[in-house]
LUMFINU-807499 format. One record per residue (C-alpha): x, z negated, y negated; residue in one letter. Coordinates in pm, whole numbers, padded with zeros to 5 digits, always signed. Example, Ala and Ser with C-alpha at 12.3 -4.5 7.8 and 13.67 -1.06 7.14 Angstrom:
# residues 2
+01230-00780+00450a +01367-00714+00106s 
This chain:
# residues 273
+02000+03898+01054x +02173+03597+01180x +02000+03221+01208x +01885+02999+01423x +01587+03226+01472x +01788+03545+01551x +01639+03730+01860x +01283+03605+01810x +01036+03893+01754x +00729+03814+01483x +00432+04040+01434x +00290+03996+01098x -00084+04102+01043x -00091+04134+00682x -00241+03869+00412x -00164+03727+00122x -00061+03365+00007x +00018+03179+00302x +00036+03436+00553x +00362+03605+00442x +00487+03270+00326x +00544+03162+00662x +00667+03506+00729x +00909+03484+00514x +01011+03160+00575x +01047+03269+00956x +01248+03617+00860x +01459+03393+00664x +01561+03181+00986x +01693+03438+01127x +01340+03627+01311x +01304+03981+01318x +00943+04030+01177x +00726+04347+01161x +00471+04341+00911x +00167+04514+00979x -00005+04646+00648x -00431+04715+00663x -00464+05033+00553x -00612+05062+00228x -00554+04680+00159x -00343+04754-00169x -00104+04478+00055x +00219+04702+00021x +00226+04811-00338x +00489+04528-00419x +00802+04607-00205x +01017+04388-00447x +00776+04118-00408x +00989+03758-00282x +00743+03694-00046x +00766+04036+00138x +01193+03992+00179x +01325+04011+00534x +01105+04215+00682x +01274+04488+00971x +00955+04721+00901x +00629+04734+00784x +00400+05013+00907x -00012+05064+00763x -00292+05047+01042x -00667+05079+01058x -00749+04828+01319x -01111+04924+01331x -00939+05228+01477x -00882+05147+01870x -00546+05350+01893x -00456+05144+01586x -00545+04805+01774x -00323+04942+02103x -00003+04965+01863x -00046+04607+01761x -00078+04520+02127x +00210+04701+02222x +00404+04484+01942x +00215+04143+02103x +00401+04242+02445x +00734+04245+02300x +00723+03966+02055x +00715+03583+02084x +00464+03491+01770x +00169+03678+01584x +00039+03510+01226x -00251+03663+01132x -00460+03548+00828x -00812+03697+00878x -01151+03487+00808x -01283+03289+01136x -01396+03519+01399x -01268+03871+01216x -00931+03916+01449x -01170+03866+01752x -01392+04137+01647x -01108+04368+01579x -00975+04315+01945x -00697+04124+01812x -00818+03766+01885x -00576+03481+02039x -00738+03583+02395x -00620+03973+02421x -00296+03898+02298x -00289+03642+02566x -00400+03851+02867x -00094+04134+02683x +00159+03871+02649x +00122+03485+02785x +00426+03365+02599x +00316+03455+02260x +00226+03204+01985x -00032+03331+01797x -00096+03144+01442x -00369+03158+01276x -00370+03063+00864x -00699+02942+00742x -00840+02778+00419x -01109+02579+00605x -01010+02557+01012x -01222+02802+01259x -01497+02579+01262x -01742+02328+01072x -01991+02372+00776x -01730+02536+00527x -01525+02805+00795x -01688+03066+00708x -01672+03027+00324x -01443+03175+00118x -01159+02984-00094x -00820+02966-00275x -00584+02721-00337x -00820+02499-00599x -01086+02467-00359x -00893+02342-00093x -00664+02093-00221x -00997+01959-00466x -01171+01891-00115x -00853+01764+00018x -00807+01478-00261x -00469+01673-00309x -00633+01777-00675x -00763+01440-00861x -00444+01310-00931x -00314+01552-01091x -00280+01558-01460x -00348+01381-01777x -00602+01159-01804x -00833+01274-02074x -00849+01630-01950x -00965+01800-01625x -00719+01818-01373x -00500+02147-01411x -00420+02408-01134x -00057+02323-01021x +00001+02648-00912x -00095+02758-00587x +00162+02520-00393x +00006+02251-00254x -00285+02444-00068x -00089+02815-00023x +00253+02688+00052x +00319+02318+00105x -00028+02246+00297x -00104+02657+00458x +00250+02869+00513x +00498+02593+00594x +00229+02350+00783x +00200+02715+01003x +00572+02724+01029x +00584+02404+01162x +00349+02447+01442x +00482+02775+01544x +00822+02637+01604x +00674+02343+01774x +00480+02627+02013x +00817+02780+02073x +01001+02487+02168x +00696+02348+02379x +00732+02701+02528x +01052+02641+02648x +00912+02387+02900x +00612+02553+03002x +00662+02904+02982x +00292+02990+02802x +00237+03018+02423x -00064+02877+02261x -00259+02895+01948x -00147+02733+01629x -00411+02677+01408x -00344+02558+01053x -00610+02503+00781x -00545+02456+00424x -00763+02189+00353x -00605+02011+00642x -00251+02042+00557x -00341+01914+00183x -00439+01597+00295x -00158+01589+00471x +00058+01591+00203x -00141+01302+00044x -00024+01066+00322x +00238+00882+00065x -00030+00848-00194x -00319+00751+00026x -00032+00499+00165x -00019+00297-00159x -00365+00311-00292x -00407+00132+00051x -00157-00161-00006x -00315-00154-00419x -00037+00023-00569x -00216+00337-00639x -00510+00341-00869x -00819+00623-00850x -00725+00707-01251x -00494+01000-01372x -00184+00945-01559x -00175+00576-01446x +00069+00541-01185x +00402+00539-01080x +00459+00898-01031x +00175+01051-01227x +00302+01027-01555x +00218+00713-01666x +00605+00523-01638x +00808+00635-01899x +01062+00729-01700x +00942+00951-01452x +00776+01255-01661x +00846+01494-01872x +00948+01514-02265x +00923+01736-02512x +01231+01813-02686x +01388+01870-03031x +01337+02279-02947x +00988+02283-02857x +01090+02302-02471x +01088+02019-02259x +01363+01756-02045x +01236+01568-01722x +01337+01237-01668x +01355+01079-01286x +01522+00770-01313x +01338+00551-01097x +01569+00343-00943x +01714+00038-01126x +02062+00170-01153x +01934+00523-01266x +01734+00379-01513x +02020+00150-01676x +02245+00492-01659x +01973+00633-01915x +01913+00334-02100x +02291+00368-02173x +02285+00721-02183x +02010+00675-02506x +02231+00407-02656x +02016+00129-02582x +02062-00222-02511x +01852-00303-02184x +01793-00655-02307x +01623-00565-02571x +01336-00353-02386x +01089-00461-02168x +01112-00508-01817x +01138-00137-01629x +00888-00232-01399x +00657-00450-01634x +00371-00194-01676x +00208-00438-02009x +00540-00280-02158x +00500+00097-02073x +00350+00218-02397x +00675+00074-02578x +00935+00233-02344x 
């Protein structure tokens, strides 16, 4: 496959979730990834599965097995990165760990996809998506306000905060690589990269233009025009029209007269608009 990645070899332990996210978003770039399947896992029964696209093989191993463990290590010493998924301290006990792929190969970038980080009171716990971005902060906003905030998806915590966070520091390995010939361990956590993506938010309740209440600010719901409507078919149209010049396109659009509405931005007005 051609990309900007083309020529870099990935070993993928397999997971779910984030794991082969940032697999896939690697295989996509142009990387020539193997996926490595644990036997019995029930992990390759969904070949047309999105997430599993790109992949130049996938073969099954028992790595409690150590002739199973030797074929991964032979992949580590012809391969630039290794994302593995496993619980704190598992890939160690397997003979898998950051250090013997090291000592096998001291270029590779070994990534490591976690909920909670490999240390601290929660590591060892187990988690999806909810718990981490509802520990993150990532969760309250979300959501009307007279009703408990709802799942959105798995994309904050999975995707946006776990698989692409992990893409981003394995590319930053493999261009700090460039300069000092070792790899290094990339270690993304969930719960870390959720509150990353609250930066913007955190930003403006800071400066007082962000309350603590649901369906009350800017981009929440609460302005009229920024969220979504249902429509004359029982489906539903999204509005975005933010800026001043968007929003008089779709006053127009409605065949309304501007001056006859409140103020866009005058929030005493919002329940009108």
């Amino acid at each position: 496959m051609s990309g900007p990645l083309a020529g870099l070899s990935v070993v993928e332990i397999g997971s779910i979730g984030p794991g082969p996210f940032a697999a896939m978003v690697l295989a996509d770039l142009g990387a020539r990834v193997v996926r490595v399947e644990r036997a019995g896992g029930g992990l390759a029964a969904a070949p047309m599965d999105p997430l599993l696209r790109g992949r130049a093989a996938s073969i099954t191993l028992d790595l409690k097995r150590p002739e199973a463990v030797e074929v991964v290590m032979r992949l580590v010493e012809r391969s630039d990165v290794l994302i593995e998924g496993y619980r704190p301290g598992v890939a160690e006990r397997l003979g898998v760990g950051p250090a013997e792929c090291a000592a096998r190969n001291p270029r590779l970038v070994y990534g490591r996809m976690t909920g909670w980080g490999q240390d601290g009171p929660r590591a060892r716990e187990a988690g999806h998506d909810i718990d981490y971005i509802a520990v993150a902060g990532a969760l309250h906003p979300v959501g009307p306000a007279d009703r408990p905030p709802p799942p959105p998806l798995n994309l904050i915590g999975d995707f946006g905060g776990g698989g692409m966070l992990l893409v981003v520091g394995v590319l930053a390995a493999l261009i700090e690589r460039e300069s000092s010939g070792m790899g290094q361990v990339v270690d993304a956590a969930m719960v870390d990269g959720s509150a990353l993506l609250m930066t913007m938010i955190q930003g403006l309740a800071a400066r007082g233009l962000w309350t603590d209440r649901r369906d009350d600010n800017l981009l929440d719901g609460a302005a009229p025009f920024y969220r979504c409507y249902r429509t004359s078919d029982d489906r539903f149209v999204a509005v975005g029209a933010l800026e001043p010049q968007f929003y008089a396109a779709l006053v127009a659009g409605l065949g309304l007269d501007e001056a006859d509405l409140p103020g866009q931005y005058d929030r005493s007005g919002w329940d009108a608009l």
